[in-house]
MMTF fields as JSON, N, C-alpha, C and O atoms, coordinates in Angstrom:
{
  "mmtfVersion": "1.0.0",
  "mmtfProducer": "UNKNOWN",
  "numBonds": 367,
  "numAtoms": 368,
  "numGroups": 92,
  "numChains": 1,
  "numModels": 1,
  "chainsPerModel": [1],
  "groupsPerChain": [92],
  "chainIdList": ["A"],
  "bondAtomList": [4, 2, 8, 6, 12, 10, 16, 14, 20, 18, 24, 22, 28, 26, 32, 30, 36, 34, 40, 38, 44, 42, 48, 46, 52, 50, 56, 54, 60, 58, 64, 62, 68, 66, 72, 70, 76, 74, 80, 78, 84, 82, 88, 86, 92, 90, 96, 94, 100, 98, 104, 102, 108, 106, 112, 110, 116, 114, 120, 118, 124, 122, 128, 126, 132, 130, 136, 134, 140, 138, 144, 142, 148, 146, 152, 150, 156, 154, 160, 158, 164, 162, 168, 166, 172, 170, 176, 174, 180, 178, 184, 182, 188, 186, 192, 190, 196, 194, 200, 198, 204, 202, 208, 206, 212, 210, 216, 214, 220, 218, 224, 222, 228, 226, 232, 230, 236, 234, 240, 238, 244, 242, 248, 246, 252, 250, 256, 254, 260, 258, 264, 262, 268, 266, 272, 270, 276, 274, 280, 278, 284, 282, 288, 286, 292, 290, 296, 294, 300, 298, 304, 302, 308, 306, 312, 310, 316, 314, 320, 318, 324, 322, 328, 326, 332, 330, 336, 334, 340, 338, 344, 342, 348, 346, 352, 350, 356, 354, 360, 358, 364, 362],
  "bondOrderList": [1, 1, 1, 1, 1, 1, 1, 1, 1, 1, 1, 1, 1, 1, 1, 1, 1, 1, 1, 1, 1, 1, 1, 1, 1, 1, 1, 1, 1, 1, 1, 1, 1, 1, 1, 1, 1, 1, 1, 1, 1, 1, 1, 1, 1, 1, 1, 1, 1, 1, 1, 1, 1, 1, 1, 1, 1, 1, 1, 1, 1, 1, 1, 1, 1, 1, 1, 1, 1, 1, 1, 1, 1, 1, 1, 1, 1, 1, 1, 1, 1, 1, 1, 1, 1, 1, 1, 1, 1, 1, 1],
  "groupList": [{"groupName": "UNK", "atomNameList": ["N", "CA", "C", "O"], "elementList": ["N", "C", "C", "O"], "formalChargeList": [0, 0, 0, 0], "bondAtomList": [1, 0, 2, 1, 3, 2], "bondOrderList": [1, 1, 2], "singleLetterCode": "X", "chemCompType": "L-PEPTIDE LINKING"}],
  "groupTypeList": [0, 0, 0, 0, 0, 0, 0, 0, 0, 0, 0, 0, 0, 0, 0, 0, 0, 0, 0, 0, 0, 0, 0, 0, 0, 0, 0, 0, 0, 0, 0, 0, 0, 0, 0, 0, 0, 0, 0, 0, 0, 0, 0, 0, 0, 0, 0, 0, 0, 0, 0, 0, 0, 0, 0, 0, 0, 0, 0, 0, 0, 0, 0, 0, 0, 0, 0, 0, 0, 0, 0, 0, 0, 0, 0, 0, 0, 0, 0, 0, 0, 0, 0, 0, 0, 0, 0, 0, 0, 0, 0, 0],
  "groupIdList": [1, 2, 3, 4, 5, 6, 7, 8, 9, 10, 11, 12, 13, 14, 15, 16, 17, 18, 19, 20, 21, 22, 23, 24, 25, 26, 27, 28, 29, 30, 31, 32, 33, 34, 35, 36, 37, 38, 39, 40, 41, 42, 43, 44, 45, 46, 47, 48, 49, 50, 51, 52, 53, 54, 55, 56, 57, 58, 59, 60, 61, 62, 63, 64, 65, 66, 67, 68, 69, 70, 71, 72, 73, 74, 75, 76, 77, 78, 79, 80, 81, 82, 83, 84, 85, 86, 87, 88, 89, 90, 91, 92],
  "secStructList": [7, 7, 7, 2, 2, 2, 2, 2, 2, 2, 2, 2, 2, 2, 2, 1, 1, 2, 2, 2, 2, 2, 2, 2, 2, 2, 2, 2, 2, 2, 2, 2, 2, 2, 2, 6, 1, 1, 7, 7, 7, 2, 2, 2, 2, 2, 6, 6, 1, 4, 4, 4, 6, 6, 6, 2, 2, 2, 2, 2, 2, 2, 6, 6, 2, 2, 2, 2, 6, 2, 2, 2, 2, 2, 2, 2, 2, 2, 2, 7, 7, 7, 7, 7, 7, 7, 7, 7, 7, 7, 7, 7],
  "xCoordList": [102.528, 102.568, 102.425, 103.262, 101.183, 101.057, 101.495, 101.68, 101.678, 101.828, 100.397, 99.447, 100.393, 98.972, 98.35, 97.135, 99.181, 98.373, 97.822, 96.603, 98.527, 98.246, 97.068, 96.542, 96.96, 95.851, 94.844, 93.953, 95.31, 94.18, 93.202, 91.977, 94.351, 93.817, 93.165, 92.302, 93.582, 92.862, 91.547, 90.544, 91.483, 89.951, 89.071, 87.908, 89.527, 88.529, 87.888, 86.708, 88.877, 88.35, 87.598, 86.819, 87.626, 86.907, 85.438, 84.584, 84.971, 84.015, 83.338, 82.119, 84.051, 83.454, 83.314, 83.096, 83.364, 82.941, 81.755, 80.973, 81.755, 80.563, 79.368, 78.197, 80.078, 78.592, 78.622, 77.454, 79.157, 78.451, 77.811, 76.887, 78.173, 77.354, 76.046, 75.074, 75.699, 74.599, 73.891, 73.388, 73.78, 73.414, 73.16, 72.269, 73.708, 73.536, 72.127, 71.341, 72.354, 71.36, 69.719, 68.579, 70.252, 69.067, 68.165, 66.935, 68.899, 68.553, 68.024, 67.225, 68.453, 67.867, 66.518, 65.751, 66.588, 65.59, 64.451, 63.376, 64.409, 63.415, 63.329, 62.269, 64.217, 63.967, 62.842, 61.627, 63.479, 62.486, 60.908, 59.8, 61.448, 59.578, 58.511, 57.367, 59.464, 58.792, 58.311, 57.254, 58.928, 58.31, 57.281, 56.123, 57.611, 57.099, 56.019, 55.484, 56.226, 54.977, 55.494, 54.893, 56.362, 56.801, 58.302, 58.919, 58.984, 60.408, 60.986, 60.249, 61.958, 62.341, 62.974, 63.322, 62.868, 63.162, 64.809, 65.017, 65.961, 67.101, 67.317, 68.312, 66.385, 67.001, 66.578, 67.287, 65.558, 65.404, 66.432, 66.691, 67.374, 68.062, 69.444, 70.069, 69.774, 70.493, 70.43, 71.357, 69.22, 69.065, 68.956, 68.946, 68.889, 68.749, 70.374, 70.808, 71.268, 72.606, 73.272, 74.419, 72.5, 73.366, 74.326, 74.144, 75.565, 76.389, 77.69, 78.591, 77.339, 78.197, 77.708, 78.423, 76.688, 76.2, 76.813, 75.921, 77.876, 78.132, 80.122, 80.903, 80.131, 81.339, 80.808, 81.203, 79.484, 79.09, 78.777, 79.123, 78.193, 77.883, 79.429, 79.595, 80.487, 81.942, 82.501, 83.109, 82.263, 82.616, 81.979, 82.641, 80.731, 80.215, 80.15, 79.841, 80.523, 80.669, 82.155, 82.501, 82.912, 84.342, 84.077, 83.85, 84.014, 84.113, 82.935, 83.149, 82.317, 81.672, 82.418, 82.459, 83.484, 84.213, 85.239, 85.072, 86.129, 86.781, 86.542, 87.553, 85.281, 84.792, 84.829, 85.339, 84.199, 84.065, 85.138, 85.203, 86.006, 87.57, 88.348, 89.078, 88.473, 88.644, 87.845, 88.307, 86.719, 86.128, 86.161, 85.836, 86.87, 86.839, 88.4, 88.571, 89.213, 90.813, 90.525, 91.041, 89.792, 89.917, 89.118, 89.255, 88.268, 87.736, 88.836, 89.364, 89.017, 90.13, 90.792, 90.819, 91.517, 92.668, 92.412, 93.169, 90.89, 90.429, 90.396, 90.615, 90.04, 90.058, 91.111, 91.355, 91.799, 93.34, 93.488, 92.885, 94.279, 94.447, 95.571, 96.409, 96.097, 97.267, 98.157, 97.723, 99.21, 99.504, 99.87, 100.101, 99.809, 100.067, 101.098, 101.521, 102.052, 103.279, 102.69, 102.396, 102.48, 102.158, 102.704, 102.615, 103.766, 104.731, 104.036, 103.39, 104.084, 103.353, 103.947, 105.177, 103.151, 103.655, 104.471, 105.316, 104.202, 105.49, 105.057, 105.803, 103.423, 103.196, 103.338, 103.25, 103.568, 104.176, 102.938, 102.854],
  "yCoordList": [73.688, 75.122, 75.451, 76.037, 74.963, 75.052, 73.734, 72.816, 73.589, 72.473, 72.234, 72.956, 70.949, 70.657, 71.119, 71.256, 71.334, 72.906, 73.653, 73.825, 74.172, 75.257, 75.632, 76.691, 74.385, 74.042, 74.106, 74.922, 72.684, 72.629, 73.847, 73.965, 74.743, 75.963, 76.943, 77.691, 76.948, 77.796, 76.904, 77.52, 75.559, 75.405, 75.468, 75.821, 75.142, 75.613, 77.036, 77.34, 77.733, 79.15, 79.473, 80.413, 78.993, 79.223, 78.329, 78.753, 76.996, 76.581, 77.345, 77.288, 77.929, 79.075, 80.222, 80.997, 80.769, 81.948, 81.552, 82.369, 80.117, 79.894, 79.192, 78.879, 79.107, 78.802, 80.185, 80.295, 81.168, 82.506, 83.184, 83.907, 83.111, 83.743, 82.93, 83.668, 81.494, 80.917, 81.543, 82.64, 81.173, 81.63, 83.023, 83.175, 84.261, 85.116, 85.802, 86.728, 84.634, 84.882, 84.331, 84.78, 83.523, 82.941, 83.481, 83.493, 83.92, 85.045, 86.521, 87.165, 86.845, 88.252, 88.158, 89.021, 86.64, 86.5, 86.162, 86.662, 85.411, 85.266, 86.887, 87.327, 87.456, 88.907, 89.298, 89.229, 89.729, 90.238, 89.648, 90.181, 88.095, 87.764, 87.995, 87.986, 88.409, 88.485, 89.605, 89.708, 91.019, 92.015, 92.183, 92.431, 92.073, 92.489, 91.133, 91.17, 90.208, 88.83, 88.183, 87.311, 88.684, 88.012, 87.926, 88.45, 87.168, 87.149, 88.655, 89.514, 88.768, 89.875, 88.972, 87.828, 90.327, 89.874, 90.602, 91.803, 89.44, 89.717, 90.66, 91.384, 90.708, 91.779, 92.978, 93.964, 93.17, 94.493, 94.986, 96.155, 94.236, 94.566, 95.107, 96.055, 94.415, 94.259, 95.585, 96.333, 95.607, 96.85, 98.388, 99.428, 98.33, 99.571, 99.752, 100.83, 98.663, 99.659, 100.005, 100.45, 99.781, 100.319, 99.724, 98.535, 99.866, 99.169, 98.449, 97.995, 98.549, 97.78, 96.219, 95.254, 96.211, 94.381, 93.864, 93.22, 93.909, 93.366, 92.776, 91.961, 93.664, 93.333, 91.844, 90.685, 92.611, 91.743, 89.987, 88.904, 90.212, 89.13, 88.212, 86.995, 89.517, 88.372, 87.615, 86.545, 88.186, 87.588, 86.494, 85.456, 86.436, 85.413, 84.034, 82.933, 84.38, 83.438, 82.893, 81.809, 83.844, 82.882, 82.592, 81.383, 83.002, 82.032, 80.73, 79.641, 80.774, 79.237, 78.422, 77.234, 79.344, 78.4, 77.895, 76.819, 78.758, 78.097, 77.615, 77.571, 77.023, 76.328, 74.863, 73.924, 74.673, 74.056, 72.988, 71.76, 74.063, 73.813, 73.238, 72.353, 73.46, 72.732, 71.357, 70.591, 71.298, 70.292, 68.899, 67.73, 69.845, 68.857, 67.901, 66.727, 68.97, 68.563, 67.458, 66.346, 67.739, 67.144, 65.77, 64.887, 65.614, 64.07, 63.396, 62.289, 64.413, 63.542, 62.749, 61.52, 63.888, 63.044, 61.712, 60.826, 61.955, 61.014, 59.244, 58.113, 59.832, 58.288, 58.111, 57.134, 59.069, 58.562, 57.16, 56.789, 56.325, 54.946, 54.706, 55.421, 54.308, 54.016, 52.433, 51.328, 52.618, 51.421, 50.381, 50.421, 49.496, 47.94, 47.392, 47.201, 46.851, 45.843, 44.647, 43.934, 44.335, 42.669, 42.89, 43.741, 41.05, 40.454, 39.328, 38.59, 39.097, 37.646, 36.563, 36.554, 35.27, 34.243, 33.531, 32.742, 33.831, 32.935, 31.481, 30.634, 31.221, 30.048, 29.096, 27.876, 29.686, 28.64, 28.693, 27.887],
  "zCoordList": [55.403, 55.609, 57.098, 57.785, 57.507, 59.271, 59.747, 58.948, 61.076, 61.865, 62.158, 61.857, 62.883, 63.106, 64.402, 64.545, 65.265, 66.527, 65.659, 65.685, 64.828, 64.365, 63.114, 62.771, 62.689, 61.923, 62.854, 63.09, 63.501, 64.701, 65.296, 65.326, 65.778, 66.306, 65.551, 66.011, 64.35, 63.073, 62.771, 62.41, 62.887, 62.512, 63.457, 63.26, 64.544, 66.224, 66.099, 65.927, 66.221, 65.653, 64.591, 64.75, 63.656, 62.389, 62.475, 61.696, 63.427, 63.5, 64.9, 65.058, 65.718, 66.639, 66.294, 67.225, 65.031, 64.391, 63.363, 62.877, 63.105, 62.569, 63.73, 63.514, 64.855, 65.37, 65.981, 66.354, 66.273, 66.968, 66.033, 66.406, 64.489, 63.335, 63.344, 63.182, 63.5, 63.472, 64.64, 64.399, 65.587, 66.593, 66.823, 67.659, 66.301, 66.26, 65.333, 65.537, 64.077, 62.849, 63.958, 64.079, 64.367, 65.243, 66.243, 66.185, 67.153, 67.561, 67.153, 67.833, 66.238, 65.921, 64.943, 64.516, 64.778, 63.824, 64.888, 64.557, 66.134, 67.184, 67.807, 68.253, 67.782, 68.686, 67.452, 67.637, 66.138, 65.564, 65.345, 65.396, 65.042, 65.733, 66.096, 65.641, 67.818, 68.777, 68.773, 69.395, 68.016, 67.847, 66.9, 67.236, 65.851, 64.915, 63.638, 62.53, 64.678, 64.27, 62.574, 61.948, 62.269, 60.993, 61.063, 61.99, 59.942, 59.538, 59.044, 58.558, 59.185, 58.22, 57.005, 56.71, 56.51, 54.629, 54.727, 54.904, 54.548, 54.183, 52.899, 52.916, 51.694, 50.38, 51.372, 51.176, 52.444, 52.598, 53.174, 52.887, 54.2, 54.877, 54.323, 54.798, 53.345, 52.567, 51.488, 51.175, 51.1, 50.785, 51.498, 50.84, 52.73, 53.787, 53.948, 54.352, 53.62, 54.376, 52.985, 52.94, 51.833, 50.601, 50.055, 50.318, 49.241, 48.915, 49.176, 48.471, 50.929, 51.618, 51.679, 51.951, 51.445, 51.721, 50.257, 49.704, 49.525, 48.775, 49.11, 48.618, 50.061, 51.324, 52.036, 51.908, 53.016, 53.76, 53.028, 53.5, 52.051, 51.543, 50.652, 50.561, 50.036, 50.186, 51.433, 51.394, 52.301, 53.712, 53.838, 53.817, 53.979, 54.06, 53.293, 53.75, 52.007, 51.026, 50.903, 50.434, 51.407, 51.648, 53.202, 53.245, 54.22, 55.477, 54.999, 55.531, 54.505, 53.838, 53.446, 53.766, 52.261, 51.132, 52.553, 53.127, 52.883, 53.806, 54.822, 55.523, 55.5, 56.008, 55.323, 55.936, 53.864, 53.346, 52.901, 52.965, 52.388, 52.247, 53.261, 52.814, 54.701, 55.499, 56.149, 56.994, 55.595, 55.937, 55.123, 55.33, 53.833, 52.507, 53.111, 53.437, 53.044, 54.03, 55.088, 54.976, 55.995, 57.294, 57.145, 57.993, 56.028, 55.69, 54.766, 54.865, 53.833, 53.093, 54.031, 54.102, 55.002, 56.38, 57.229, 57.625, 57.357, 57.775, 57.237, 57.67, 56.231, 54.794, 54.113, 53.407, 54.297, 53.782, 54.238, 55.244, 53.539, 53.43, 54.455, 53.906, 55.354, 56.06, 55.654, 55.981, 55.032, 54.442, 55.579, 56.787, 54.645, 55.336, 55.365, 54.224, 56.51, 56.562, 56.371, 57.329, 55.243, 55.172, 53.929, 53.044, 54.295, 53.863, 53.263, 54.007, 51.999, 51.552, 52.019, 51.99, 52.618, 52.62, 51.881, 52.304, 50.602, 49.715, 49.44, 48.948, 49.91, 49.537, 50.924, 50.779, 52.331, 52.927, 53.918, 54.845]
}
């Protein structure tokens, strides 16, 4: 379907949107910390913007799957078997 730039370039991107989402989660979770001496609680948050976190939370669960999904791809590729030119001796 894609060429492999183009794969290529679609999974670069897609593992740099998951490390700026990590990193991001990381951060706001040390900012809040630092303020307020505990974790925040994700249902609250989740619950303060109403019935959009059920958007937020499909998003998140497919950029996983297709994370996942490409990662499942790119090992397969890896262990794929590469066949062999060997010719039997014939006994000799």
């Amino acid at each position: 379907m894609f060429s492999n730039t183009q794969q290529n370039r679609m999974g670069a991107m897609l593992w740099y949107a998951v490390l700026i989402w990590f990193s991001s989660s990381i951060l706001s979770q040390a900012l809040f910390i630092g303020f307020h001496g505990v974790p925040y609680d994700a249902m609250d948050l989740l619950g303060g913007i109403g019935p959009a976190y059920i958007g937020l939370v499909l998003i998140e669960v497919s950029m996983w799957a297709i994370l996942a999904g490409l990662s499942v791809v790119k090992m397969a590729r890896k262990l794929k078997l590469k066949p062999v030119n060997i010719v039997p001796s014939l006994g000799e």
